[in-house]
PDB file with SEQRES, HELIX, SHEET and CRYST1 records, atoms N, CA, C and O in Angstrom:
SEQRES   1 A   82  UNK UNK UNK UNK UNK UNK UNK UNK UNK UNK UNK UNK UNK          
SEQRES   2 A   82  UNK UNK UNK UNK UNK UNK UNK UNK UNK UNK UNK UNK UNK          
SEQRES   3 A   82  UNK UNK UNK UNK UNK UNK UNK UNK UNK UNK UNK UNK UNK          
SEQRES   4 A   82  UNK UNK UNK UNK UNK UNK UNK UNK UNK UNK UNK UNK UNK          
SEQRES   5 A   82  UNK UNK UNK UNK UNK UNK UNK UNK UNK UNK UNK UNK UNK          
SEQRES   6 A   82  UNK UNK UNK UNK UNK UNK UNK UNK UNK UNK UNK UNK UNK          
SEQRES   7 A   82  UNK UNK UNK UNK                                              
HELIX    1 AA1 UNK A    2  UNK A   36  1                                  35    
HELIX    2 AA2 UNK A   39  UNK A   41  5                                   3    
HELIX    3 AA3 UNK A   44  UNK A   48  1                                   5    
HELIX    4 AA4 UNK A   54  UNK A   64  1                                  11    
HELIX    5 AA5 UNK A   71  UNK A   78  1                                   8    
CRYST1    1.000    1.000    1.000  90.00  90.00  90.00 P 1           1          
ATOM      1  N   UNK A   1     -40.445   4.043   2.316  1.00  0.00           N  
ATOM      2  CA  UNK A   1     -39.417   5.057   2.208  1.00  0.00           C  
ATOM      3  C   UNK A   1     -38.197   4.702   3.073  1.00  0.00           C  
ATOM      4  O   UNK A   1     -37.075   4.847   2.587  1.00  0.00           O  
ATOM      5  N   UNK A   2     -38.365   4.211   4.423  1.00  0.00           N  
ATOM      6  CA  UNK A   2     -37.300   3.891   5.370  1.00  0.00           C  
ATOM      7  C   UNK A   2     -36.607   2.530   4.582  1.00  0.00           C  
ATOM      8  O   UNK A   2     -35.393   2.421   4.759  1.00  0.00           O  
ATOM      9  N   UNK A   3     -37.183   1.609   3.834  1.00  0.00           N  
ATOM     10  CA  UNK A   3     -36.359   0.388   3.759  1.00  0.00           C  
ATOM     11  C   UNK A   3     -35.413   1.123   2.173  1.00  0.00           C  
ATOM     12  O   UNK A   3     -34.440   0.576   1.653  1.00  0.00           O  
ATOM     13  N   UNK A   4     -36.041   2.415   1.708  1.00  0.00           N  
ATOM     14  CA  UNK A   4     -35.119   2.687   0.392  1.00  0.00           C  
ATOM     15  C   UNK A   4     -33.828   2.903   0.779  1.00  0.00           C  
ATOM     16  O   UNK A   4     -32.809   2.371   0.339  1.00  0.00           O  
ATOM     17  N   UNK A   5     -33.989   4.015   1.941  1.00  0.00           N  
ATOM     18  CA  UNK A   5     -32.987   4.969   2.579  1.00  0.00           C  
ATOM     19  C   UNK A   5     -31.735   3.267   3.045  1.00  0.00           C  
ATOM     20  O   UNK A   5     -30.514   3.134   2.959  1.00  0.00           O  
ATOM     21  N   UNK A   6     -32.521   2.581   3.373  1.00  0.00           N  
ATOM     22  CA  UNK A   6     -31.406   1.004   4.055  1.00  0.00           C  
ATOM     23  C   UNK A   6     -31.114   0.822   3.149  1.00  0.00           C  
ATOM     24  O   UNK A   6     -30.040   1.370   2.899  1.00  0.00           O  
ATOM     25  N   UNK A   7     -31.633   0.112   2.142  1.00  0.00           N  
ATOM     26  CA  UNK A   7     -30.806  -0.008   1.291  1.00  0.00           C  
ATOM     27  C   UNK A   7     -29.667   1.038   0.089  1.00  0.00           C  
ATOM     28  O   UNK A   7     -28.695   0.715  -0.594  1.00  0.00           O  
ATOM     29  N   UNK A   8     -30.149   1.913   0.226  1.00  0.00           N  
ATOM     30  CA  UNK A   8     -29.479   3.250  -0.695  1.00  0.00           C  
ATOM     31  C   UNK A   8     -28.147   3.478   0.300  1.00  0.00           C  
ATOM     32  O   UNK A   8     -27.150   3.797  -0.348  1.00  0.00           O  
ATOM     33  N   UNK A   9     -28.022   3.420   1.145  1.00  0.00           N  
ATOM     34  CA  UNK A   9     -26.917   3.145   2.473  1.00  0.00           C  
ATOM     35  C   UNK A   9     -25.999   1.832   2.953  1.00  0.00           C  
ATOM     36  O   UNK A   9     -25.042   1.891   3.725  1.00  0.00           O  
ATOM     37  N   UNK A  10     -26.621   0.414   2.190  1.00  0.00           N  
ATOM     38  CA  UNK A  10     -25.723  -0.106   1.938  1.00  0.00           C  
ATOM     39  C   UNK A  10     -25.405  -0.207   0.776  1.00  0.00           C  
ATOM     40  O   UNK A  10     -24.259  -0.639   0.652  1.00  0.00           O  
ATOM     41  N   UNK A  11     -26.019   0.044  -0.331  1.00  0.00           N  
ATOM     42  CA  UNK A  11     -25.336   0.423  -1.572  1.00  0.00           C  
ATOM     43  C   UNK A  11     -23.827   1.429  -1.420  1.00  0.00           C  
ATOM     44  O   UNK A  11     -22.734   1.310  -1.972  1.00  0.00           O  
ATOM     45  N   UNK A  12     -24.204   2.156  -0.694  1.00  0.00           N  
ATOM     46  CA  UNK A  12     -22.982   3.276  -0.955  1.00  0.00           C  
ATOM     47  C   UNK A  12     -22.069   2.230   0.211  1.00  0.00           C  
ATOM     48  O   UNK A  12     -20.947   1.875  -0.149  1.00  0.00           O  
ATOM     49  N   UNK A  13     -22.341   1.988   0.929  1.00  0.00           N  
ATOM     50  CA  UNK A  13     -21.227   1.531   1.867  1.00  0.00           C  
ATOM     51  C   UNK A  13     -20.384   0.368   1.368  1.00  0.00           C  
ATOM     52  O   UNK A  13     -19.246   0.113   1.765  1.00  0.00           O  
ATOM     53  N   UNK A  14     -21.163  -0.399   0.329  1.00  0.00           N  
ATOM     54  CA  UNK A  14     -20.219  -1.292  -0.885  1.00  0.00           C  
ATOM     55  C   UNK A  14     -19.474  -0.991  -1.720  1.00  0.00           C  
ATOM     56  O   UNK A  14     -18.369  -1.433  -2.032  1.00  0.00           O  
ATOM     57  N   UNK A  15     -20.335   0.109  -2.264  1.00  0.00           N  
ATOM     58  CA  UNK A  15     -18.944   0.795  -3.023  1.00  0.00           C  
ATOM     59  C   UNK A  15     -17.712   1.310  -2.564  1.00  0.00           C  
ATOM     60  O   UNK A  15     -16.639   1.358  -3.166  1.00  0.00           O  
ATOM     61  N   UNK A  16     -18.048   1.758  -1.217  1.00  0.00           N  
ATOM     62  CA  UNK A  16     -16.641   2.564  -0.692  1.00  0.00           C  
ATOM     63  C   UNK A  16     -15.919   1.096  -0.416  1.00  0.00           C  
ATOM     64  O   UNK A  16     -14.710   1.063  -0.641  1.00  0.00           O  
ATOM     65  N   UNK A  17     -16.376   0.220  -0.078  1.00  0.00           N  
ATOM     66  CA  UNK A  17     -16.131  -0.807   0.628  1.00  0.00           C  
ATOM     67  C   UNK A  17     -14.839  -1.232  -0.565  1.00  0.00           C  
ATOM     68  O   UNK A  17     -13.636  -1.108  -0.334  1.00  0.00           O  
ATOM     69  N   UNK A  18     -15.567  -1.859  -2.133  1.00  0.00           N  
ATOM     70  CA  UNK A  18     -14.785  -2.137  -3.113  1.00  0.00           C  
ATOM     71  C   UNK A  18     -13.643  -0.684  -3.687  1.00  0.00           C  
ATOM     72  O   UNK A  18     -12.580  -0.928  -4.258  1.00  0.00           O  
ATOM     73  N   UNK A  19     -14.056   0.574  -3.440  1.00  0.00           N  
ATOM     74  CA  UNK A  19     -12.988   1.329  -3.611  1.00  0.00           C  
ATOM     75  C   UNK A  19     -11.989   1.426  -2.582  1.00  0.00           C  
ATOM     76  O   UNK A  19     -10.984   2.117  -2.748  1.00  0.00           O  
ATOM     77  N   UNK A  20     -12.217   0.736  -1.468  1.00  0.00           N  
ATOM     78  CA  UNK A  20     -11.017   1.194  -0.561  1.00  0.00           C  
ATOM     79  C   UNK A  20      -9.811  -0.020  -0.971  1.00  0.00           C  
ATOM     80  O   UNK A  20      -8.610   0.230  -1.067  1.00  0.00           O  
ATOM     81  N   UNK A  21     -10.356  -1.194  -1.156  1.00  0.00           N  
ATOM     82  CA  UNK A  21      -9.784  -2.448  -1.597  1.00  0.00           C  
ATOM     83  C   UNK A  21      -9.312  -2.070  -2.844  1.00  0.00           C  
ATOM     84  O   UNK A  21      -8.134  -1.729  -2.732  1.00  0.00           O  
ATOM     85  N   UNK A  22      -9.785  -1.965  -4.188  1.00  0.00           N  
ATOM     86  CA  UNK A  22      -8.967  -1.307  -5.301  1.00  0.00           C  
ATOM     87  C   UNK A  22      -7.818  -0.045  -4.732  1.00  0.00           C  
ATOM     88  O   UNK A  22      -6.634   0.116  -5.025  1.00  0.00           O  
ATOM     89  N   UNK A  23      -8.355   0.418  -4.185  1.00  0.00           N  
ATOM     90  CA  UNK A  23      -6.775   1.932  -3.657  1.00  0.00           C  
ATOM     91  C   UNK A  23      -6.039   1.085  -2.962  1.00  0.00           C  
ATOM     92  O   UNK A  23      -4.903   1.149  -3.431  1.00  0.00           O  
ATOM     93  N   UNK A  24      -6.084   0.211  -1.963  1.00  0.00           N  
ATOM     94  CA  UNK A  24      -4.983  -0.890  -1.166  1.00  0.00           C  
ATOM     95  C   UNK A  24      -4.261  -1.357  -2.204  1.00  0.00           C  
ATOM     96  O   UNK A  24      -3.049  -1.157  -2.292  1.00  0.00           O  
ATOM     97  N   UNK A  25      -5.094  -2.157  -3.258  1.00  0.00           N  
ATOM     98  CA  UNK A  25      -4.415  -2.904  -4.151  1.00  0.00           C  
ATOM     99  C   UNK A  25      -3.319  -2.177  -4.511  1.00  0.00           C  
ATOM    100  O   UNK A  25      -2.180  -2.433  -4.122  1.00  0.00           O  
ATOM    101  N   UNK A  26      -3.830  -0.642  -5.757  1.00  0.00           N  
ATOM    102  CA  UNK A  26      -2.997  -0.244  -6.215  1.00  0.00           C  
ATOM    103  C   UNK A  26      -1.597   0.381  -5.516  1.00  0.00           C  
ATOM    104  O   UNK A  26      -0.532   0.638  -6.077  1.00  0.00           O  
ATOM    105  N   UNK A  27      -1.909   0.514  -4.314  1.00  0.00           N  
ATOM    106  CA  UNK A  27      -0.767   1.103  -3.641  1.00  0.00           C  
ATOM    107  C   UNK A  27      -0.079  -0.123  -3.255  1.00  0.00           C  
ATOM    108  O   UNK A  27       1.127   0.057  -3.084  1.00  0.00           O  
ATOM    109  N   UNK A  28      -0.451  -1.215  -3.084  1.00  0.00           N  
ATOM    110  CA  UNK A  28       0.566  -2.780  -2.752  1.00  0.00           C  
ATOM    111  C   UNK A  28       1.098  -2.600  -3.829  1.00  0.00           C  
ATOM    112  O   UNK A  28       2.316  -2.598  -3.653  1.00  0.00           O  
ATOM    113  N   UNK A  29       0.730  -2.379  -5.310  1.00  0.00           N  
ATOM    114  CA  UNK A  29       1.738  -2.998  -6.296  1.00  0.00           C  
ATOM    115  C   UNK A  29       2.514  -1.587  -6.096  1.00  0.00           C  
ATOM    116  O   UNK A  29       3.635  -1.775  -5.625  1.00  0.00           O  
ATOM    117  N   UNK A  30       2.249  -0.401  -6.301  1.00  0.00           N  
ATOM    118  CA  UNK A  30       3.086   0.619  -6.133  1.00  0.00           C  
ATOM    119  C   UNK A  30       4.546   0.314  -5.389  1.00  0.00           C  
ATOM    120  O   UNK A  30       5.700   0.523  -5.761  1.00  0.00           O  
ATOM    121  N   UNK A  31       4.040  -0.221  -4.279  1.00  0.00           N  
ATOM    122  CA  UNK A  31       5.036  -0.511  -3.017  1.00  0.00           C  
ATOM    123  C   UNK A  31       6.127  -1.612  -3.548  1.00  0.00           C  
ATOM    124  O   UNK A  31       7.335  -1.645  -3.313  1.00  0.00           O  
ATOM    125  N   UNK A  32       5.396  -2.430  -4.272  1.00  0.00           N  
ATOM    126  CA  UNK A  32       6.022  -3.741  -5.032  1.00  0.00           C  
ATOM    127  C   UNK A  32       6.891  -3.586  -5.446  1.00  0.00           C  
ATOM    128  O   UNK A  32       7.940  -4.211  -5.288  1.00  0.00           O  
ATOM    129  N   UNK A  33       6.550  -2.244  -6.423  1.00  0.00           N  
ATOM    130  CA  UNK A  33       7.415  -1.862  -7.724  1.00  0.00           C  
ATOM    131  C   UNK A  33       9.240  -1.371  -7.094  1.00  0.00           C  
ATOM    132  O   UNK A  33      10.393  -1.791  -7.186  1.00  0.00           O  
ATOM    133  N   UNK A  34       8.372  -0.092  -6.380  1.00  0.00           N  
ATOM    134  CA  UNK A  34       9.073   0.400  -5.423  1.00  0.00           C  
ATOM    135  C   UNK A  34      10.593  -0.616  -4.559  1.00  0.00           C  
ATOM    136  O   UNK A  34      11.661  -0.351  -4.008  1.00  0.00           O  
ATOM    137  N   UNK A  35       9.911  -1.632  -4.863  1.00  0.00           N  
ATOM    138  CA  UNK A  35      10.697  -2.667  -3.750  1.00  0.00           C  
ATOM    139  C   UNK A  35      11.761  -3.088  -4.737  1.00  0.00           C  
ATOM    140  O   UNK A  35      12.952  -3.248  -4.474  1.00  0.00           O  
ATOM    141  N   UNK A  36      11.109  -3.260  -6.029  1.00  0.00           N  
ATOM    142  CA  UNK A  36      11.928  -4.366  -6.794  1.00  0.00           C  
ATOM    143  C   UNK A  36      13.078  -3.668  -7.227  1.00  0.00           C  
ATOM    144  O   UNK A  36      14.126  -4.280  -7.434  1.00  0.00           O  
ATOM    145  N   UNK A  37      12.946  -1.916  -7.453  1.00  0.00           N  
ATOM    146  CA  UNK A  37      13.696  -1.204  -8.049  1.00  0.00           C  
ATOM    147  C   UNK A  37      15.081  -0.488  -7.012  1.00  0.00           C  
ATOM    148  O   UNK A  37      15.910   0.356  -7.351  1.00  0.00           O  
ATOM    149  N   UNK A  38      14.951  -1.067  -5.930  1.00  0.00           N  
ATOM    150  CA  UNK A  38      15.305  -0.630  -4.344  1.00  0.00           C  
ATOM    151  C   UNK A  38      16.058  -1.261  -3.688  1.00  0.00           C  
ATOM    152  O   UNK A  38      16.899  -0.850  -2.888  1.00  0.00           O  
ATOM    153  N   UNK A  39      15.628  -3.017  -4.189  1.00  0.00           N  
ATOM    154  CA  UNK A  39      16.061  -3.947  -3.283  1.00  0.00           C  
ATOM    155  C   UNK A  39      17.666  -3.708  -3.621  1.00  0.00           C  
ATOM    156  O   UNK A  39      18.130  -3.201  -2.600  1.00  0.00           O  
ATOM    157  N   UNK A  40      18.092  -3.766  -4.023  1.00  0.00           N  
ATOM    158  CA  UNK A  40      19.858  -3.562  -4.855  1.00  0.00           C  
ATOM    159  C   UNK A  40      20.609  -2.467  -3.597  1.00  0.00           C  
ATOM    160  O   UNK A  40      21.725  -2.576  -3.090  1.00  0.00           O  
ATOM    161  N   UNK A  41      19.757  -1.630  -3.392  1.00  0.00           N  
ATOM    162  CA  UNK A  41      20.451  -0.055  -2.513  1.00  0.00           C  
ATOM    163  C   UNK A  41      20.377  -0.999  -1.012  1.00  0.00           C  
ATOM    164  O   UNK A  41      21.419  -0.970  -0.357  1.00  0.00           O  
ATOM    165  N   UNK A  42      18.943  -2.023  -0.295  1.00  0.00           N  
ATOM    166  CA  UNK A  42      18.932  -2.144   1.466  1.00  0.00           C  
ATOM    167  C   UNK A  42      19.262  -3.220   1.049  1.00  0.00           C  
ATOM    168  O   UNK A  42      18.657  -3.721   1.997  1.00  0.00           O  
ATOM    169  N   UNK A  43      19.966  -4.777   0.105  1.00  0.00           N  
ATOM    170  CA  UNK A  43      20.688  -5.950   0.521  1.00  0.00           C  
ATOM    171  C   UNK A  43      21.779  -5.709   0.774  1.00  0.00           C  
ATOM    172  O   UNK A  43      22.038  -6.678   1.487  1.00  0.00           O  
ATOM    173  N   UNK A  44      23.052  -4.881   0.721  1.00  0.00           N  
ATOM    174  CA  UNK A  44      23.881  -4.748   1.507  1.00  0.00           C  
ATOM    175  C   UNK A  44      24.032  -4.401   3.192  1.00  0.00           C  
ATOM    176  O   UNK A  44      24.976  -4.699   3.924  1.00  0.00           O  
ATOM    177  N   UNK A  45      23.152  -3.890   3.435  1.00  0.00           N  
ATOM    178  CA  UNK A  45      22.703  -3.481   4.706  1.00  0.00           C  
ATOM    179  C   UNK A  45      21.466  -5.167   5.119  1.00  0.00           C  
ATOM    180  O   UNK A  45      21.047  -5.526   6.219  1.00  0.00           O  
ATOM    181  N   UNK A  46      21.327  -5.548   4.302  1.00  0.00           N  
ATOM    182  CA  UNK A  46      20.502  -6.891   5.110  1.00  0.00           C  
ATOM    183  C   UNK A  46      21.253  -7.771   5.346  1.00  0.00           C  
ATOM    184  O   UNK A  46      21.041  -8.384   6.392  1.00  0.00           O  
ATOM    185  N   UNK A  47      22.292  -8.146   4.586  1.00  0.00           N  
ATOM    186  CA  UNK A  47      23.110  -8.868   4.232  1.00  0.00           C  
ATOM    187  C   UNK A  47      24.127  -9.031   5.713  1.00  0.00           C  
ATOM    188  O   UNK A  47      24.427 -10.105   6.235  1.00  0.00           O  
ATOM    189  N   UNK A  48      24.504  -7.765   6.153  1.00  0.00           N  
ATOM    190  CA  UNK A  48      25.018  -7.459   7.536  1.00  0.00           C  
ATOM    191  C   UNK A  48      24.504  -7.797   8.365  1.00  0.00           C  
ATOM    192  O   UNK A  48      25.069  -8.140   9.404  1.00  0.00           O  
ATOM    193  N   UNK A  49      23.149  -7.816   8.167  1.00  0.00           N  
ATOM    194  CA  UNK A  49      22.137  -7.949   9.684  1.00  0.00           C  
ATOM    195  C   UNK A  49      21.723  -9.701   9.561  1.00  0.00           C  
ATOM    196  O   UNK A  49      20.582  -9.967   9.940  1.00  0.00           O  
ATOM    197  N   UNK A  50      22.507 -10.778   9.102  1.00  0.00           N  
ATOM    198  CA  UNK A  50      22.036 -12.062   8.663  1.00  0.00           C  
ATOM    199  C   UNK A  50      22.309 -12.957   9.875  1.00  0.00           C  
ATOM    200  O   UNK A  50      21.679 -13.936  10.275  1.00  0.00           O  
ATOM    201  N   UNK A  51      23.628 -12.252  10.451  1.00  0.00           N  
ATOM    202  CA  UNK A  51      23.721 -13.344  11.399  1.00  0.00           C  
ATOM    203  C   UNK A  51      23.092 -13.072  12.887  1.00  0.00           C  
ATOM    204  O   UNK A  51      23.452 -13.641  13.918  1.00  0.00           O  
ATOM    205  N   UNK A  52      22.048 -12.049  12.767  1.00  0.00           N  
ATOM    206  CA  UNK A  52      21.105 -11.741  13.957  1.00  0.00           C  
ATOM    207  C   UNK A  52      20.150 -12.973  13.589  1.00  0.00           C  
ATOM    208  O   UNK A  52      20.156 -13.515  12.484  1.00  0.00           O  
ATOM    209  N   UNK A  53      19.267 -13.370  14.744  1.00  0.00           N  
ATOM    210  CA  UNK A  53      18.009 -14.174  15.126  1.00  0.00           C  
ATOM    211  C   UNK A  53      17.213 -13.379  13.815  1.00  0.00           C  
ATOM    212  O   UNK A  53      17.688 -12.285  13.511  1.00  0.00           O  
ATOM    213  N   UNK A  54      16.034 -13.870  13.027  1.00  0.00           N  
ATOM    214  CA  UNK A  54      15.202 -13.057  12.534  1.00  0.00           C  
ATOM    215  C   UNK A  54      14.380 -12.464  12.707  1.00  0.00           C  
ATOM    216  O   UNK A  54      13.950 -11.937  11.682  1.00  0.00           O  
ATOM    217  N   UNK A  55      13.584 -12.120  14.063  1.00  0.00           N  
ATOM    218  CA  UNK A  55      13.284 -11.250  14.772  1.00  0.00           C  
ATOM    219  C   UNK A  55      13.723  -9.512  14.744  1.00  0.00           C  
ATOM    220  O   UNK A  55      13.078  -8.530  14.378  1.00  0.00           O  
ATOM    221  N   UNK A  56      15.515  -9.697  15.470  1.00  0.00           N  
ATOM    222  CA  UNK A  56      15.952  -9.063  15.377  1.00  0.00           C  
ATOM    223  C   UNK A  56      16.990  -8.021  14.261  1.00  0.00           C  
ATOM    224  O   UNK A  56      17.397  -6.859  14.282  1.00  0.00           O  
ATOM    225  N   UNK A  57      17.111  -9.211  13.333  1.00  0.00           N  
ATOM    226  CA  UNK A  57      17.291  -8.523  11.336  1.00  0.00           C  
ATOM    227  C   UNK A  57      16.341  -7.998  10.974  1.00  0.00           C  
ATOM    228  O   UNK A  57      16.625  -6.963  10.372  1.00  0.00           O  
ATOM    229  N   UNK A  58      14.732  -8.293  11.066  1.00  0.00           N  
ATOM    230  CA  UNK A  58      13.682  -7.349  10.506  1.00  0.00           C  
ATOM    231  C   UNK A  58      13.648  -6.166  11.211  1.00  0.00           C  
ATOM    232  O   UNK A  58      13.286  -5.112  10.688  1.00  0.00           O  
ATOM    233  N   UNK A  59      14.016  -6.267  12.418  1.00  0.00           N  
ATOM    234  CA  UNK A  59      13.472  -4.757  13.121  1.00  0.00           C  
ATOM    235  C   UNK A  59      14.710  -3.761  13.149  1.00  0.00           C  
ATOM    236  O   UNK A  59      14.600  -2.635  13.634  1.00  0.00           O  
ATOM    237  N   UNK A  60      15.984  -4.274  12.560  1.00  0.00           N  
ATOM    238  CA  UNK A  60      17.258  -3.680  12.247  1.00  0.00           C  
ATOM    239  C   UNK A  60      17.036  -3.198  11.013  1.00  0.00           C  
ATOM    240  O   UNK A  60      17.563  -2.092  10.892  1.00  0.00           O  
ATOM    241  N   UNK A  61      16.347  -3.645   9.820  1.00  0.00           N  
ATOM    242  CA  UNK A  61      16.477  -3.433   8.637  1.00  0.00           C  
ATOM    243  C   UNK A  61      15.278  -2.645   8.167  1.00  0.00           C  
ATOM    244  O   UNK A  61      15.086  -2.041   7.112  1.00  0.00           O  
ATOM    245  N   UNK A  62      14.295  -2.867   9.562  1.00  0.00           N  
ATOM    246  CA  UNK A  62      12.907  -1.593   9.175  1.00  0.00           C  
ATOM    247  C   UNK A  62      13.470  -0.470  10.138  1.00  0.00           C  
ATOM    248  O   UNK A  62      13.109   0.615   9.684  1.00  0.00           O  
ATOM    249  N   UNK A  63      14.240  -0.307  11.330  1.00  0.00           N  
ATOM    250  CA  UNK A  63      15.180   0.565  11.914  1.00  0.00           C  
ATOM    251  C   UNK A  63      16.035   1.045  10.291  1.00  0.00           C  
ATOM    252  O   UNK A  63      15.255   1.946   9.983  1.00  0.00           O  
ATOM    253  N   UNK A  64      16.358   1.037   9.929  1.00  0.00           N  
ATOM    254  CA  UNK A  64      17.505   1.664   9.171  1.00  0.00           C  
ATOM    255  C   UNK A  64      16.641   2.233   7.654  1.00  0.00           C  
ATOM    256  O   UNK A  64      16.901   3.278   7.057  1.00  0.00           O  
ATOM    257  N   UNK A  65      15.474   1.119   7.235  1.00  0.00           N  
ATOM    258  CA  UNK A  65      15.111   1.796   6.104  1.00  0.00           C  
ATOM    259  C   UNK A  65      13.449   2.141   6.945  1.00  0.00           C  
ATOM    260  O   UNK A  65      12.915   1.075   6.636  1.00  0.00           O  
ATOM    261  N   UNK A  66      12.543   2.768   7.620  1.00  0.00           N  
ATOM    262  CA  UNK A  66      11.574   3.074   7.915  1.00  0.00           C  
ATOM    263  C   UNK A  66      10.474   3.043   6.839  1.00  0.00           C  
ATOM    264  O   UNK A  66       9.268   2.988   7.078  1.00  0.00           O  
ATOM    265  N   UNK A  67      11.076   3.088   5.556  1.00  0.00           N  
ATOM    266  CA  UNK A  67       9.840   3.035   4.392  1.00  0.00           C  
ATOM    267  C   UNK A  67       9.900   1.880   4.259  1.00  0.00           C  
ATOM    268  O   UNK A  67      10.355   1.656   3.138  1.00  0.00           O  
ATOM    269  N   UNK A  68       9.616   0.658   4.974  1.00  0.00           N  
ATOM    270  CA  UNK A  68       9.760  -0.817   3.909  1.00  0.00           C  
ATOM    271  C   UNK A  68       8.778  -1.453   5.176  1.00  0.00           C  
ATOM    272  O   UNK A  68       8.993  -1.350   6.384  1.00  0.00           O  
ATOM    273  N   UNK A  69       7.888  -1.987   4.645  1.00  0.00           N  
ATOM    274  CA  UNK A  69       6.587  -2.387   5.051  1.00  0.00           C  
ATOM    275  C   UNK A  69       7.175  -3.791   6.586  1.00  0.00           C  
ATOM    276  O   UNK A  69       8.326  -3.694   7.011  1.00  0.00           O  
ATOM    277  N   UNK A  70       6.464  -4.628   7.026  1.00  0.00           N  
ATOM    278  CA  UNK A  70       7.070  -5.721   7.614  1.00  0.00           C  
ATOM    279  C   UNK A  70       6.988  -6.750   6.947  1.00  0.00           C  
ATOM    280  O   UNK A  70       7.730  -7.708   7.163  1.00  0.00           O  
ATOM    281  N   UNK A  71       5.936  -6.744   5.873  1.00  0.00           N  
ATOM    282  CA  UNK A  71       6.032  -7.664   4.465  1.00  0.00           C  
ATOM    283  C   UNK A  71       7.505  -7.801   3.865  1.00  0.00           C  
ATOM    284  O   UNK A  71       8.170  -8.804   3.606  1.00  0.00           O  
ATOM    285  N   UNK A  72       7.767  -6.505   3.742  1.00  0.00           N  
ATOM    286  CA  UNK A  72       9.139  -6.265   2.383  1.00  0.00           C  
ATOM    287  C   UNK A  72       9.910  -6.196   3.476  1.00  0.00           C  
ATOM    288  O   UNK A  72      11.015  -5.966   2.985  1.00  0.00           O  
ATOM    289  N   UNK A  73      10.020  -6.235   4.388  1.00  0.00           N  
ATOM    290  CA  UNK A  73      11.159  -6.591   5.761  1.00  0.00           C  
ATOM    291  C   UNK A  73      11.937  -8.074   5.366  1.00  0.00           C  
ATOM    292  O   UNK A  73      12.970  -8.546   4.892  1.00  0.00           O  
ATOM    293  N   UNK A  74      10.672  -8.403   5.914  1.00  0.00           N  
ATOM    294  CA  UNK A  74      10.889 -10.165   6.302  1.00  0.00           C  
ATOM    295  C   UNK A  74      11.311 -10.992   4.215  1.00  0.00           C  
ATOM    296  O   UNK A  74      12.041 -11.957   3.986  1.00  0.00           O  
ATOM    297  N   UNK A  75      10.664 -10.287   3.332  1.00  0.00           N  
ATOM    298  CA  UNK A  75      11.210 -10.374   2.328  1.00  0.00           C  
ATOM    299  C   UNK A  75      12.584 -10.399   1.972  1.00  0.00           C  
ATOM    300  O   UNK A  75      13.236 -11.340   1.519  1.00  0.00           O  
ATOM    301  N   UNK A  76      12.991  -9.064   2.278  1.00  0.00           N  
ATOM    302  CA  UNK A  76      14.215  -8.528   2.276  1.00  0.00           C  
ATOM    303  C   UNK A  76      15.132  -9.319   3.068  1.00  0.00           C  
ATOM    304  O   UNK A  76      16.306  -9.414   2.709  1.00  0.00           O  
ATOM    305  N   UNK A  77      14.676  -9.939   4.189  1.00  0.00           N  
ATOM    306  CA  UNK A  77      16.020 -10.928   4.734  1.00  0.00           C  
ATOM    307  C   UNK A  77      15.945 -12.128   4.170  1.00  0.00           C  
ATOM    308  O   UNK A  77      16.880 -12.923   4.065  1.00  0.00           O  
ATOM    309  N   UNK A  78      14.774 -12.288   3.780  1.00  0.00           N  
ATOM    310  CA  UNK A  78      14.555 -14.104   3.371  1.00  0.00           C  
ATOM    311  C   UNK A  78      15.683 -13.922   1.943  1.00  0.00           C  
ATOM    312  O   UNK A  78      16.478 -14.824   1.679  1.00  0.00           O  
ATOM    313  N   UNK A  79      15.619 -12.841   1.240  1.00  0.00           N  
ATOM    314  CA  UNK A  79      16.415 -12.496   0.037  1.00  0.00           C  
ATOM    315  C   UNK A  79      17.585 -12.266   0.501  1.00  0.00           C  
ATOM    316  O   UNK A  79      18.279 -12.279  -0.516  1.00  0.00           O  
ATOM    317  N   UNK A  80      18.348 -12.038   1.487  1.00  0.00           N  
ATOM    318  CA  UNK A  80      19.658 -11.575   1.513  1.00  0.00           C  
ATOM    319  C   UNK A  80      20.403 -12.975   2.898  1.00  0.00           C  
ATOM    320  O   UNK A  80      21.559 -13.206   3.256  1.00  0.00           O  
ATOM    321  N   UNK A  81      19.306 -13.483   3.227  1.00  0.00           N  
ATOM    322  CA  UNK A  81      20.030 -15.232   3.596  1.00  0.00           C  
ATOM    323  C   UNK A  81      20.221 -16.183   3.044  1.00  0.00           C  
ATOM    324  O   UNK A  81      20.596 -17.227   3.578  1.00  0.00           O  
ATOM    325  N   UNK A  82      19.949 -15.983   1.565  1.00  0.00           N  
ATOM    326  CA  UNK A  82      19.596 -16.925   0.542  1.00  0.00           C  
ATOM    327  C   UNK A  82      21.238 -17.073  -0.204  1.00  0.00           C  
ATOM    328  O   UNK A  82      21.412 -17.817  -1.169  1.00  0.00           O  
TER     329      UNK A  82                                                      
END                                                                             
């Protein structure tokens, strides 16, 4: 009975395991989408912040837009030094 209960307990703890990873996923592409439809409104404002160190352009450009991940930061300047 005790080795059912172990295993019936990591059963469930896999599943949450693979549902938390599917909900990450879907909210990365969410964020993606989000980005692609967006980027047009914060490259003028990155574009300004180009001739800072890049250090200091990501933390200017997540300072000014607070919704944009440090992924879509460092994105966002690599796109607007280009």
């Amino acid at each position: 009975m005790d080795n059912f209960i172990v295993w019936a307990y990591l059963g469930i703890s896999v599943l949450l395991l693979i549902q938390n990873f599917n909900h990450k996923r879907r909210i990365r592409t969410l964020e993606d989408e989000i980005f692609k439809l967006k980027q047009h409104e914060w490259l003028p404002f990155a574009r300004t912040q180009t001739h800072l160190p890049m250090a200091q352009s990501v933390k200017a450009i997540r300072t000014q837009f607070p919704e944009l991940s440090l992924r879509q930061a460092l994105q966002l300047y690599t796109i607007a030094k280009q």
